[in-house]
DSSP file (Angstrom, degrees, kcal/mol; ACC not computed):
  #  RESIDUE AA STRUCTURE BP1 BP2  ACC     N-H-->O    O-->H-N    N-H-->O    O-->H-N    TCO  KAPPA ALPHA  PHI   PSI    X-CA   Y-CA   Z-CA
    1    1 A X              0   0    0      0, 0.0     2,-0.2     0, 0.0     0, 0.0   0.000 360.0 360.0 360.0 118.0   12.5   14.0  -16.6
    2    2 A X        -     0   0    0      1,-0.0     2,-0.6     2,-0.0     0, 0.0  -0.471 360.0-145.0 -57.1 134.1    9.7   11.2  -16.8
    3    3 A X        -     0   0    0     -2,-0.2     2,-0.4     2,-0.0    -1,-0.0  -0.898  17.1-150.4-108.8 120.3    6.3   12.4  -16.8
    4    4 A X        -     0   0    0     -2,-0.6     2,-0.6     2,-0.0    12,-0.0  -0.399   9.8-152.8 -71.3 128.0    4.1    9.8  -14.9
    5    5 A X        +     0   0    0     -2,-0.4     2,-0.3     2,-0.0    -2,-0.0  -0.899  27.1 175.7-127.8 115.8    0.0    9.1  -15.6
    6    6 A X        -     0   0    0     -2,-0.6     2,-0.6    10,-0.0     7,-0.1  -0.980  29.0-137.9-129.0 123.2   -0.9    7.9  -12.2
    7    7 A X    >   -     0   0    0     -2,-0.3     3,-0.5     2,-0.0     2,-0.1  -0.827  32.4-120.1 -78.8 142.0   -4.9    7.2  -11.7
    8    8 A X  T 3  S+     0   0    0     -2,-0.6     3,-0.1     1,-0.2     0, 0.0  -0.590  95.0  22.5 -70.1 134.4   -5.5    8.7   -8.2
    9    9 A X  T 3  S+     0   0    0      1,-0.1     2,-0.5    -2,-0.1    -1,-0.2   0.408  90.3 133.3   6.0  42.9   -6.9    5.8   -5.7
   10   10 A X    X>  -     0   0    0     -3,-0.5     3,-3.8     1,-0.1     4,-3.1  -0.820  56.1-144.0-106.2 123.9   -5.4    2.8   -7.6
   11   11 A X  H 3> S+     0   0    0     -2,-0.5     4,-1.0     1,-0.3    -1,-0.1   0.920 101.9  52.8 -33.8 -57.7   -3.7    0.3   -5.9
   12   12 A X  H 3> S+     0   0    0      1,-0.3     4,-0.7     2,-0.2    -1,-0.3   0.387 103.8  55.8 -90.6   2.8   -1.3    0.0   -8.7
   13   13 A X  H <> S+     0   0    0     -3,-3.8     4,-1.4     2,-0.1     5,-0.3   0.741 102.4  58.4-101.0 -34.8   -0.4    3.7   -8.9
   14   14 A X  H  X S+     0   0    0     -4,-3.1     4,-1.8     1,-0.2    -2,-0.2   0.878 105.9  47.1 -58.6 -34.6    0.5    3.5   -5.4
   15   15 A X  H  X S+     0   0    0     -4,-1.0     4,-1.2     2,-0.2     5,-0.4   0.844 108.2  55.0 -47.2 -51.7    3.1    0.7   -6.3
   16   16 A X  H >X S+     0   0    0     -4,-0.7     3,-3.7     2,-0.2     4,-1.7   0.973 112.8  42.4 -41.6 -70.0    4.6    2.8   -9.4
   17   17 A X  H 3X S+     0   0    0     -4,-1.4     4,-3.2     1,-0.4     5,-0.2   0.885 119.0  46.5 -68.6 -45.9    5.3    5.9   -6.9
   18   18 A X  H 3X S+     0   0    0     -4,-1.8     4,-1.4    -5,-0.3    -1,-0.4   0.784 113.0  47.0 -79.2   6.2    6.6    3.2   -4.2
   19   19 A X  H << S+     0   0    0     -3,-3.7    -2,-0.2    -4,-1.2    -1,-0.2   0.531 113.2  58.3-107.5  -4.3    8.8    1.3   -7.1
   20   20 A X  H  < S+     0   0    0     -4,-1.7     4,-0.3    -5,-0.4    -3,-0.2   0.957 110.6  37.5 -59.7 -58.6   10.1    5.1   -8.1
   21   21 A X  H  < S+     0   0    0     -4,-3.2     3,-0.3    -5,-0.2     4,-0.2   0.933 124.5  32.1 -86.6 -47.4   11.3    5.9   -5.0
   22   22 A X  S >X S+     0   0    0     -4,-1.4     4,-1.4    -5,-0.2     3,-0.5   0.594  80.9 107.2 -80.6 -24.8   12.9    2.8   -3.8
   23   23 A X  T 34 S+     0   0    0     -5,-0.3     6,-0.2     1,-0.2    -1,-0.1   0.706  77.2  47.4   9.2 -78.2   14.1    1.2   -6.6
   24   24 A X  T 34 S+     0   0    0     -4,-0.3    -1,-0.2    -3,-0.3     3,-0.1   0.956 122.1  44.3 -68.7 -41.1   17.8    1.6   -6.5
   25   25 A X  T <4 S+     0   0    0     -3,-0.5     2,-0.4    -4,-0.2    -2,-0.2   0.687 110.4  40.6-101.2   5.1   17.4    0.5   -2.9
   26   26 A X    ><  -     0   0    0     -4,-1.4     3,-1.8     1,-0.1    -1,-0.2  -0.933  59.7-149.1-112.7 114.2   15.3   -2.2   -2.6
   27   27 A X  T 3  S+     0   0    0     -2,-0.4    -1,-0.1     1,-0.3    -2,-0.0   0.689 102.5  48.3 -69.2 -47.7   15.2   -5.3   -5.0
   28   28 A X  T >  S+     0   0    0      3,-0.1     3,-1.4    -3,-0.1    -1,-0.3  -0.086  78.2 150.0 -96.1  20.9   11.2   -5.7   -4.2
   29   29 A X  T <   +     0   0    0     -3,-1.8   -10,-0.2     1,-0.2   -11,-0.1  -0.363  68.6  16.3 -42.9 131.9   10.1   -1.9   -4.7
   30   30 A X  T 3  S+     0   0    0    -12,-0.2     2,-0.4     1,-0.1    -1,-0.2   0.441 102.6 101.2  71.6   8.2    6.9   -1.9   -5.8
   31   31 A X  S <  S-     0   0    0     -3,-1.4    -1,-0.1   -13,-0.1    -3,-0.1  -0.995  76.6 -90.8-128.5 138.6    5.8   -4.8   -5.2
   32   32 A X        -     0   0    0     -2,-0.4     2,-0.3     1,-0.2    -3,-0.0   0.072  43.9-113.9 -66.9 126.9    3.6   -6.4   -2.4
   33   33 A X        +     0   0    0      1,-0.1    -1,-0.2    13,-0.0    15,-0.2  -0.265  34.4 174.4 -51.0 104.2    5.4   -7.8    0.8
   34   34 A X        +     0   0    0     -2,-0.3     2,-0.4    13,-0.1    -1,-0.1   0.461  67.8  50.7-101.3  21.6    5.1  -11.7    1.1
   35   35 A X  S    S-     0   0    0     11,-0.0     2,-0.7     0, 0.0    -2,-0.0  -0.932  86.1-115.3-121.1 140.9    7.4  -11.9    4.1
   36   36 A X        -     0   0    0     -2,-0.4    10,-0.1    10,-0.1     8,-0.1  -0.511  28.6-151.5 -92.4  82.9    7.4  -10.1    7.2
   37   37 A X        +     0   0    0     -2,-0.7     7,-2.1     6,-0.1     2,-0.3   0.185  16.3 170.1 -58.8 140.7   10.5   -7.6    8.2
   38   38 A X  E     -A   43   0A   0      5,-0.3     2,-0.5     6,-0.0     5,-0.2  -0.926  27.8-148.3-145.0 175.1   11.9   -6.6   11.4
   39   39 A X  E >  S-A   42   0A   0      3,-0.6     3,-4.4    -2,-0.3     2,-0.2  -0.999  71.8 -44.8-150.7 120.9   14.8   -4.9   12.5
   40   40 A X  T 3  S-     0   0    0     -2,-0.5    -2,-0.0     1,-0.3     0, 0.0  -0.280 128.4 -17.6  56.5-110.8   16.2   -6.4   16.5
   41   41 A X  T 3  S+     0   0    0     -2,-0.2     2,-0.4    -3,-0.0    -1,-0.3   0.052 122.1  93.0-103.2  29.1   13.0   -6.7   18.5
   42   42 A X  E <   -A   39   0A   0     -3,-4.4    -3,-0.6     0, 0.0     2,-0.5  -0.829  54.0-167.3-102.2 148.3   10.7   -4.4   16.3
   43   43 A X  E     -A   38   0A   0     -2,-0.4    -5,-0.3    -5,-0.2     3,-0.1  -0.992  21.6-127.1-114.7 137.9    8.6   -6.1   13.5
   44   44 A X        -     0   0    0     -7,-2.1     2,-0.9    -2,-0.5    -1,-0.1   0.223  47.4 -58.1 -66.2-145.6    7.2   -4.1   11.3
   45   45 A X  S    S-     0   0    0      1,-0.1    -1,-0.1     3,-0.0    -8,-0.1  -0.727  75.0-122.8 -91.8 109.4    3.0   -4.1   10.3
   46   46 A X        -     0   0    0     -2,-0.9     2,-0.1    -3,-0.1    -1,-0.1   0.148  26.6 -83.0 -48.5 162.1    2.8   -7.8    9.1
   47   47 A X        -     0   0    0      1,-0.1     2,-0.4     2,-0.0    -1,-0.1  -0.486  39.4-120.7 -80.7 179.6    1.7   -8.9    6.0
   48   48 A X        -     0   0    0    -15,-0.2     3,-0.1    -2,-0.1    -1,-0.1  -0.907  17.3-167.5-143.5  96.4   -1.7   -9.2    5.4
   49   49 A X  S    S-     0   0    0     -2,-0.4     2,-0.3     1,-0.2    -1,-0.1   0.605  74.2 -20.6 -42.8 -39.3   -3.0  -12.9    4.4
   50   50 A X  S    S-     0   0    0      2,-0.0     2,-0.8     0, 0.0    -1,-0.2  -0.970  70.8 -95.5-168.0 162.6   -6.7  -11.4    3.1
   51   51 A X        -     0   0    0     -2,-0.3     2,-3.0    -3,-0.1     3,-0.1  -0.842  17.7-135.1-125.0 118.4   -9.0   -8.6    3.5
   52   52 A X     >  -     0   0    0     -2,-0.8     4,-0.6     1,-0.2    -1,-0.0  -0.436  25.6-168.1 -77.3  80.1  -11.3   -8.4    5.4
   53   53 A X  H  > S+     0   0    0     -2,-3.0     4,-1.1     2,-0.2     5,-0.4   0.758  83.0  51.3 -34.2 -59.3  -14.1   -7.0    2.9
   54   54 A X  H >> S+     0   0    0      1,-0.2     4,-4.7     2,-0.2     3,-1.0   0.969 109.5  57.6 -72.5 -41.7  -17.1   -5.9    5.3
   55   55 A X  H 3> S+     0   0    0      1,-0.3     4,-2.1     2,-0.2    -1,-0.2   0.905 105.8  43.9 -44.4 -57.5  -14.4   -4.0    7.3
   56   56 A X  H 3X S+     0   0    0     -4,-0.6     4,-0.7     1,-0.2    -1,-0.3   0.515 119.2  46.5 -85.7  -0.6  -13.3   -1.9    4.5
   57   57 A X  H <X>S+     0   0    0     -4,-1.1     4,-1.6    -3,-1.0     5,-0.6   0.702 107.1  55.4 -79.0 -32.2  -17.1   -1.3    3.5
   58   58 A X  H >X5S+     0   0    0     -4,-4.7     4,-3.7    -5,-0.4     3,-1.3   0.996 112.9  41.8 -62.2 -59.8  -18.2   -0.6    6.8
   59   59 A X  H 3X5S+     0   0    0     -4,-2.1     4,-1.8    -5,-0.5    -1,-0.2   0.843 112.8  51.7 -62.6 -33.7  -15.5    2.3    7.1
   60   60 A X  H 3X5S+     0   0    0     -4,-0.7     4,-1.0    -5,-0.2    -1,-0.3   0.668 108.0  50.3 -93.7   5.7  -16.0    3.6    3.8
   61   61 A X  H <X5S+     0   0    0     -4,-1.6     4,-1.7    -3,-1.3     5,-0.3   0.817 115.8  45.5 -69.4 -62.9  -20.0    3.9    4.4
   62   62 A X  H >X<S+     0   0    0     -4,-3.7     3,-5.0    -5,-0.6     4,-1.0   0.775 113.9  55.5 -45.3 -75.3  -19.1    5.9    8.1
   63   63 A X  H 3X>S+     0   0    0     -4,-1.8     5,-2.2     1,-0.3     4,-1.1   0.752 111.5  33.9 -75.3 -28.2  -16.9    7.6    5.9
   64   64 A X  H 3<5S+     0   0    0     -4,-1.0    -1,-0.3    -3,-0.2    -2,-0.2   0.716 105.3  69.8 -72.3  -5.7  -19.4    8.7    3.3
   65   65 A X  H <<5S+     0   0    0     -3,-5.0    -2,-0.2    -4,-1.7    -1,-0.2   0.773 100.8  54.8 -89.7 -43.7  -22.2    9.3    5.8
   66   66 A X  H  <5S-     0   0    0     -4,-1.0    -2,-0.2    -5,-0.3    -1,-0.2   0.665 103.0-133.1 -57.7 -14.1  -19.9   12.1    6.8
   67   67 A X  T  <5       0   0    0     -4,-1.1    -3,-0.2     1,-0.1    -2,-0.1   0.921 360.0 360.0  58.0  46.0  -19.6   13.8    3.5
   68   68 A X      <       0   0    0     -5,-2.2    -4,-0.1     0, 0.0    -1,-0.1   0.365 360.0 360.0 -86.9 360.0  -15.9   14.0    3.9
């Protein structure tokens, strides 16, 4: 068994865990989608060109003004 040291809300532990589990079945486990995938008429949630910084402050201020 491997024993993992994953820091908790790091980007790049979230990649480890997804390049864990998919590995054997996907050739780009663990690494960030530059294409978009679909399957018939579905696409999945497109990639993501940038981030839109004030968004993710604004939402993590609400979310600390709740004292979650």
């Amino acid at each position: 068994m491997t024993t993992f040291s994953l820091e908790p809300g790091k980007f790049s532990s979230l990649q480890a865990i997804h390049k864990y589990l998919f590995d054997e079945i996907y050739d780009f486990a663990g690494e960030i989608r530059t294409v978009n995938i679909a399957k018939s008429n579905f696409r999945s949630a497109p990639v993501m060109k940038g981030i839109d910084h004030s968004y993710y402050y604004e939402g993590y201020t609400a979310f600390k003004a709740e004292g979650l």
